[in-house]
N, C-alpha and C positions, 0 to 999 in steps of 0.2 A: 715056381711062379714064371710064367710068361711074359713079356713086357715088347710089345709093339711099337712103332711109331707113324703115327697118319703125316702125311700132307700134303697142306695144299696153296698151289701158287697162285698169285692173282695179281692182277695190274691195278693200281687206281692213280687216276688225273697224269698216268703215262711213269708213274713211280712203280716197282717192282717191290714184291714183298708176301711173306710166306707165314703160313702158320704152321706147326708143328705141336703136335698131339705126340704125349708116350700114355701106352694104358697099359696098366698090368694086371695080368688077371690071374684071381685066388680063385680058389674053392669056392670063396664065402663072397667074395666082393669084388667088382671093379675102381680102381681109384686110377687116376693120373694127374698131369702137367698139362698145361696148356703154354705156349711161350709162340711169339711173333716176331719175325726179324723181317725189321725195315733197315733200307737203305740209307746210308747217315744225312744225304741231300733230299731224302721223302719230308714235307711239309707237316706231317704229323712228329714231326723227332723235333723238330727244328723248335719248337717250345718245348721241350723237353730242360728240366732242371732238375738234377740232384737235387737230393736231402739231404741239407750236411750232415756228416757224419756225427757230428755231437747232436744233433738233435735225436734224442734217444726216445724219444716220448712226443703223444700225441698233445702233450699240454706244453711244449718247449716254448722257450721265444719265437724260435722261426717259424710255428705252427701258430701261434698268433700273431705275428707279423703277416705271414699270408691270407691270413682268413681278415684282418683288418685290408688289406688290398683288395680284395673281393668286395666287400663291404662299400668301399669309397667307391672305386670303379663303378660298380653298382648304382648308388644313388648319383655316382659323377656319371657318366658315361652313356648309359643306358636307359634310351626314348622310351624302349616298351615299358619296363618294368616299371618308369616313374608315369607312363600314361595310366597304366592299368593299377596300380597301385592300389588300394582303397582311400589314403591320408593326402593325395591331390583332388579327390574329388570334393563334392556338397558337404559331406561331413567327417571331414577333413580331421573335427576334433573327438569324436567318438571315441570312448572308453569301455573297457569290458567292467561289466558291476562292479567286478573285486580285482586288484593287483597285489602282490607281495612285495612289499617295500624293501630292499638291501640297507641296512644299517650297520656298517662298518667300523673296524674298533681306530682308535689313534694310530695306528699303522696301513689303515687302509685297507685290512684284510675281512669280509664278512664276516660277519659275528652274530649279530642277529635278525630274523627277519617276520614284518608282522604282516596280517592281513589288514587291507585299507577298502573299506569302501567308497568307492570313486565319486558317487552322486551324493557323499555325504561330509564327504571331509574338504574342509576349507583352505587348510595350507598344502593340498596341491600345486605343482608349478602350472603353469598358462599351458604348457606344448608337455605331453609327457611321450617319451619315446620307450618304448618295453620289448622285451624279451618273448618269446614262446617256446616249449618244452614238449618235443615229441618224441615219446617214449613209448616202450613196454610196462604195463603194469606189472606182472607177472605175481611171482609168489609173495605172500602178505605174510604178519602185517606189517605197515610202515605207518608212518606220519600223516595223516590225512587232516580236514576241515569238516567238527562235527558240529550238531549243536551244543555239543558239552562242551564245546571248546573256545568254540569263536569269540567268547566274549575278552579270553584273554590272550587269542592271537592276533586280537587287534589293539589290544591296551598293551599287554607287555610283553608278548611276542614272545618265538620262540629260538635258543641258542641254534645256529646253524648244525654244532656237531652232534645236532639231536633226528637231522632228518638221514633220510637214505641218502645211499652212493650218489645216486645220480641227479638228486634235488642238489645233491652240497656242490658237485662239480656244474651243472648249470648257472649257479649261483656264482661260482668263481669266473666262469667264462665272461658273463653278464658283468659285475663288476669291470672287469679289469680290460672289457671293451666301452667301457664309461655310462652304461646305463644304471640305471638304480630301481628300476621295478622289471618283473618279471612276472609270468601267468604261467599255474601248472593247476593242470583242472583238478589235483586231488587236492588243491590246498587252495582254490577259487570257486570252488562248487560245493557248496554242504553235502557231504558222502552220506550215506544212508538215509537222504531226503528226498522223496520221489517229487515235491512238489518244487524245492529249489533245483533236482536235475531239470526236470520239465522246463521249468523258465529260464535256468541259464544254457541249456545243452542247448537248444535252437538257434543260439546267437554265435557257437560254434564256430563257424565259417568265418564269420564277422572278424574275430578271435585272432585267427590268425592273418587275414588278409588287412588287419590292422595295426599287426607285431612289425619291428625294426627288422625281425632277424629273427628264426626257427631254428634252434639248437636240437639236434638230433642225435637218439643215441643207438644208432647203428647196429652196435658192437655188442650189448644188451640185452639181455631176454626178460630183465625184469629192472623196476627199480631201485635196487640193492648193486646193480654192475657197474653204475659209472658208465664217465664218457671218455675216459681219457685209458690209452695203453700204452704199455714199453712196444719198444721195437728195435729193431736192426737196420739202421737206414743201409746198406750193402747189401742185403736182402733181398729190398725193393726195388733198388736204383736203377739195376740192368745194369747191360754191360757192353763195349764194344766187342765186334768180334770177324776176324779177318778168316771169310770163308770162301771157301773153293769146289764147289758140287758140281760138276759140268753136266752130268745127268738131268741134272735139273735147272739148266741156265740162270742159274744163282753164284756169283763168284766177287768177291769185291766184300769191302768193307760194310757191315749191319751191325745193325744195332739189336739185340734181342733183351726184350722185355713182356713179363707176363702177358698173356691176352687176356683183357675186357677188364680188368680191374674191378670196373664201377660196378658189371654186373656181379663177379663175387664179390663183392663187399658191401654192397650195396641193395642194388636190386635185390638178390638171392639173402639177405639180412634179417635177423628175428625182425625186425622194425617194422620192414614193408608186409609183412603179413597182415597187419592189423589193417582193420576196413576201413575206422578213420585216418591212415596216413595217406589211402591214396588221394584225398580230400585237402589234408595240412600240405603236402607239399605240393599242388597244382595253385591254391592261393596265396602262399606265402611269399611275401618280393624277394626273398631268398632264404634258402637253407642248406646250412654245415651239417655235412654228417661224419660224426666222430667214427669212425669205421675202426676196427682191428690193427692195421696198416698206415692208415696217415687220414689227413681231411677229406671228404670231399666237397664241392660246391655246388648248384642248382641255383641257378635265378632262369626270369627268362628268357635270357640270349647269354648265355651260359653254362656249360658243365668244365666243371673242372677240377684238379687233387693238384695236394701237392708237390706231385712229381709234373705233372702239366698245370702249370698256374695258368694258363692264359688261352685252357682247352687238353682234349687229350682226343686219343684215338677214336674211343669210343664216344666223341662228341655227338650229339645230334645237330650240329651246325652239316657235319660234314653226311650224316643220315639224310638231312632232307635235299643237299645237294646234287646229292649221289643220285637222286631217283629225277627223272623229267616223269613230273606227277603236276606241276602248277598247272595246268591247263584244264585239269582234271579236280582240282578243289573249289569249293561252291564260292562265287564271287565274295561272299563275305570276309572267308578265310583268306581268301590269298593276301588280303592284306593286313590278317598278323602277324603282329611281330615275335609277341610269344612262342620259344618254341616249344614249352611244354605242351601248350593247345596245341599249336599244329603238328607237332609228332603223334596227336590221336589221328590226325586226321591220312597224315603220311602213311604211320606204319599198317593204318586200314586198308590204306593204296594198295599198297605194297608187298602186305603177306597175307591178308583178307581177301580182298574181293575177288573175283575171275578180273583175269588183266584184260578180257574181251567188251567186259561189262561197262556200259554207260548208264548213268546216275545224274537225275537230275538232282536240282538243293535241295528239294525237298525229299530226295530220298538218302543221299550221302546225310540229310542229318539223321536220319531213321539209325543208317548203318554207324555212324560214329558214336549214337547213342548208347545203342545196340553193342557195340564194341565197349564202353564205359562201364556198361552195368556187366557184361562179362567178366573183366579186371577186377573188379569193384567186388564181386559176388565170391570172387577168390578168400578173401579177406575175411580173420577171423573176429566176429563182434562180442562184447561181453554181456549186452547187455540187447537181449531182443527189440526192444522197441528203439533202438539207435538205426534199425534199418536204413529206414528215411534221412533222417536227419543227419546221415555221416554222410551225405553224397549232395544234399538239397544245395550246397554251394555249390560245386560244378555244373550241376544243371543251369543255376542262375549266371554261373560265371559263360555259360556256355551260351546262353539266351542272347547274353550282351554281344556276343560275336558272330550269331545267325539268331535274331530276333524268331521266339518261336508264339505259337498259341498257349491256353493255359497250362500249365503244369501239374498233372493229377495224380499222386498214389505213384510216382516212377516212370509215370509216360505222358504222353502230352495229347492232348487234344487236338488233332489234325486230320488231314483225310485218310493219310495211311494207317491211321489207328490200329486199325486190325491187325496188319502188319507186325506192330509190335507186339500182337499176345504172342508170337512163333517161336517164345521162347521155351526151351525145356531142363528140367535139370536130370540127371545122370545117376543119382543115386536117390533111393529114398530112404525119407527116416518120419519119424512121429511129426503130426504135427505141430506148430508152434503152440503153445501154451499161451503167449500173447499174440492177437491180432493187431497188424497195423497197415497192413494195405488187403484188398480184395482178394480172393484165389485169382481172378485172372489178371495181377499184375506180377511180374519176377519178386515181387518184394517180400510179397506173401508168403516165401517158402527160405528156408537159412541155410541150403546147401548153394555150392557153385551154378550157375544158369549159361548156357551158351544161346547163338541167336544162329546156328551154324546153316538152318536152311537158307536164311537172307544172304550168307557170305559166300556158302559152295552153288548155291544154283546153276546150272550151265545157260537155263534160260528164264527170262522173265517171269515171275510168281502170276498168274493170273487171280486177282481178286475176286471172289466169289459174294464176298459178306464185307457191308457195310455197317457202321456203324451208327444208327441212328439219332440214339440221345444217350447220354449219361446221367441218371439219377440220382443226386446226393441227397440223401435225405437229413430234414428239416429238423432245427435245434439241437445235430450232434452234438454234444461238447468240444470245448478244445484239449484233443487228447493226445498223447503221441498214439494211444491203443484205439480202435477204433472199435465200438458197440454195433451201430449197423453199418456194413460196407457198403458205398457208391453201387451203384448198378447199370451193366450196359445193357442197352436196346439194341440188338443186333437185326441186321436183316437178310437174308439169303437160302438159299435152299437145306433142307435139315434131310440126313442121312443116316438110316440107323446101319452101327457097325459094329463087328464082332472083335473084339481082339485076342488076339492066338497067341500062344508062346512057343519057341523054336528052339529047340536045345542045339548044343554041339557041346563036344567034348575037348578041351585046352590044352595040349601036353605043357608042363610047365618046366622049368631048367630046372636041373638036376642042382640037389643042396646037400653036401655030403652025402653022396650017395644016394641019398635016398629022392626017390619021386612020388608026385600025386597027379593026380588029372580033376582039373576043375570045370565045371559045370558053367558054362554062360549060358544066357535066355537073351531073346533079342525079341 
C-alpha cells in the first residue's frame, strides 16, 4: 500500500493555514484523511469549543443545552429568520390538517402519541408551536397512518415503544425541548391514499416553514436508525500542535482539526439525497442535524456544530465574504439577509458562471434557477408525481426575493423562456410511467438535468426563437399527473438535422489485474 500526502497553503483575512490530504492507495480502493491546521489566533479557531468529554452521545445534556442555545439565539437574535419566518406574517396561526400530540407518562417521559385533527378538535391551545421530522424512509415496514387505522390513532393512540427508531427519538427530542405536537408525513398523511397524498402533499412547504424547529436525521438511511449516536468526544475535538515545517513557512503553534465536517457529515449524508430535503431545509427557520459525530445547525444567518457553537470553518457567513461578488447580485438579493438563498446565488457566482460574464436580473434569475433545478434533479424521489411539488416552495420562496411572472410546470413565464428549455440530462432511461410536467420542461424526465450551456458559454447565447404563447388546455383536472400537457407556440427558424454518433475507445484503470476498454458515444 502506498500512502501520499497532498498540500496546500493559503492565506485568508491575513491568517495562515494549511490543508493536508494523506491517500493511500490499494489495488481496490482509494480512501484518506483530510485534516486543516489553523493558527491558534485565526478567527475561525477562536469559537472553537471542545465537547466535553463525558458527553459520549449525541442525546447528552450538553448536546441539548447547545441546540436549546441555537434555538433561543435564533428566535432572540436573528432579523432574518423572524422576517421571513412564515408565523410573523398574515397567517401567523396556520396549522398543518393533522399533528401528533406527545402524551407523556407521570414522569414526563413520552408514552403515547395520537393523531389530532387540527380544523377539528376544540381543546387545542390558542398558539400551537410543533415539531418537523426529516428523514429517510428507507426499508419497510414501520408504523404508518392508514385508513384502517386512524380512527384509533386518534381516539386511543398509540404506545411510543411501538413506532420506529427514529419516530421514538424525534419524539424525545420534541418533548424535552417543551413542545407537545410534532408532524411526520407517515403518520400525518393517510399512506396508501392517493387522494389524501394529493391534498395534503401540496401544503408540504407550508409544513415546514411553519414548524418551530426541523429535527433531522442525518446519520440515517431509513426509519429504523434513529437520531441519536455514541461517540468519542477526543476524536473530534482536534488538537493543539507545536509545528516547525520551514519548507513550507508554517512554524508556530496550530490547531489541526478535521476539514469540512459539515460537508462529510452532512451535505455528503443518506438524508440530503432525497429531493424533498433540498426544499425542508431552505424553509425551515432552523434545523439540527443529528449527524454520526455531534449536531449540526442551519438557520438563516447560521451554520454551526457542536464543536463551533457560534459558526465554524466551513461557515457560509465566511463563503459569502470571501468573494467580492455584491456588485454582481441582482438588486433584490443584495438585500437578503438569508444566507441559505443567497449562497445559491454566491456559489453561482463563484464556481458557475465565466468570471467575464455580466448578467442582468433578469438573466442571474434564469441562472440561479437554472442552478436550483440542477441540485434539486440530484435528489432521489419515491414517488414520481412528487416532481413538482418537492420544489414548488423554493420557487415561491424565491419569487418573494426577486418577484417573477407566472410559474408553469418548473419554469416561468418571461422573455427568456426559451432559454430555460437548454436543459439536458446525461443518461437515458424508460420513460416515466407518470406524466406531470411537459417533454419540454426538466420535470418531465426523473434522471439528474444540468443547464451547463447557460454556465460554460464563453460568449453571449444569441436567441433565435421566441416564445409566443403557451397553451393550457381547458377543464384539466386538478392533478399532480397531468392528461393533456400545456403547449408552446414557438417562433423562429426550423432546421432539419441529422445526428451522428462518435465512438472512442476508454482505457479504464486496471482492477486486479485485469483490464477492459469501454465504449463512449458523444
Amino acid at each position: 500500500m502506498l500512502a501520499l500526502w497532498q498540500y496546500h497553503m493559503y492565506t485568508y483575512e491575513g491568517h495562515l493555514s494549511a490543508d493536508l490530504g494523506l491517500r493511500r492507495h490499494n489495488l481496490r480502493y482509494i480512501d484518506g484523511l483530510d485534516i486543516r491546521l489553523f493558527g491558534t489566533d485565526d478567527p475561525r479557531v477562536k469559537c472553537h469549543r471542545p465537547i466535553d468529554k463525558t458527553s459520549k452521545s449525541t442525546s447528552s445534556e450538553a448536546s441539548f443545552e447547545c441546540l436549546s442555545k441555537w434555538i433561543n439565539n435564533c428566535s432572540d437574535n436573528h432579523k432574518s429568520c423572524n422576517k421571513l419566518h412564515a408565523r410573523t406574517g398574515e397567517n401567523r396561526e396556520w396549522l398543518p390538517a393533522r399533528l401528533v400530540k406527545i402524551i407523556p407518562n407521570a414522569d414526563g417521559v413520552p408514552e403515547i402519541i395520537k393523531v389530532v385533527e387540527t380544523d377539528r378538535s376544540n381543546d387545542l391551545p390558542p398558539k400551537i408551536e410543533y415539531a418537523t421530522l426529516s428523514y429517510c424512509w428507507g426499508r419497510e415496514p414501520f408504523t404508518k397512518l392508514l385508513r384502517s387505522n386512524i380512527e384509533s390513532m386518534a381516539t386511543t393512540g398509540m404506545p411510543v415503544k411501538d413506532l420506529p427508531a427514529t419516530f421514538r427519538d424525534e419524539i424525545t427530542v420534541t418533548n424535552r425541548l417543551g413542545l407537545e405536537y410534532i408532524w411526520i408525513d407517515a403518520l400525518c398523511i393517510i399512506q396508501l391514499d392517493a387522494e389524501d397524498w394529493s391534498l395534503h402533499s401540496v401544503t408540504m412547504a407550508k409544513v415546514y416553514s411553519y414548524s418551530a424547529i426541523t429535527l433531522a436525521a442525518a446519520a440515517s438511511s431509513d426509519a429504523h436508525g434513529g437520531l441519536f449516536r455514541e461517540r468519542n468526544p477526543a476524536s473530534i475535538n482536534g488538537a493543539k500542535v507545536n509545528l516547525k515545517w520551514p519548507s513550507h513557512e508554517l512554524e508556530g503553534e496550530f490547531y489541526l482539526v478535521p476539514t469540512d465536517p459539515w460537508e462529510k457529515a452532512v451535505a455528503n449524508s443518506p438524508l440530503l439525497k432525497r429531493a424533498w430535503v433540498f426544499q425542508e431545509r431552505l424553509l425551515s427557520r432552523g434545523t439540527v442535524y443529528f449527524a454520526h459525530d455531534m449536531l449540526y445547525w442551519e438557520c438563516g444567518e447560521l451554520y454551526a456544530s457542536e464543536l463551533y457553537p457560534e459558526a465554524g470553518p466551513w461557515d457560509l457567513q465566511y463563503r459569502y465574504k470571501r468573494f467580492d461578488v455584491a456588485d454582481r447580485l441582482p438588486s433584490g438579493v443584495q438585500s437578503v439577509e438569508d444566507y441559505r438563498f443567497k449562497h445559491v446565488y454566491t456559489e453561482l457566482l463563484t464556481r458557475e458562471l465565466n468570471a467575464e460574464k455580466t448578467v442582468t436580473d433578469e438573466e442571474m434569475f434564469l441562472y440561479v434557477w437554472a442552478s436550483v433545478v440542477a441540485q434539486y434533479s440530484v435528489g432521489k424521489l419515491s414517488k414520481e408525481t412528487d416532481k413538482l411539488i418537492a420544489i414548488d416552495g423554493v420557487a415561491e420562496q424565491l419569487t418573494r426575493i426577486v418577484p417573477r411572472e407566472q410559474y408553469l410546470k418548473g419554469l416561468w413565464k418571461q422573455e427568456n423562456l426559451s432559454l430555460s428549455l437548454l436543459w439536458r440530462t446525461e443518461t437515458e432511461e424508460e420513460p416515466p410511467s407518470t406524466r406531470v410536467a411537459p417533454s419540454w420542461s426538466w420535470a418531465s424526465v426523473y434522471t439528474p438535468v444540468d443547464f451547463n450551456f447557460l454556465f460554460r458559454a464563453q460568449t453571449e447565447p444569441k436567441v433565435v426563437t421566441k416564445v409566443i404563447d403557451i397553451i393550457t388546455p381547458y377543464n384539466e383536472p386538478e392533478s399532480l399527473e397531468i392528461s393533456r400537457p400545456p403547449a408552446l407556440v414557438l417562433q423562429g427558424p426550423l432546421t432539419e438535422c441529422t445526428r451522428t454518433l462518435a465512438f472512442k475507445l476508454v482505457e479504464e484503470p486496471q482492477h486486479d489485474k485485469k483490464s477492459h476498454q469501454v465504449l463512449e458515444t458523444t
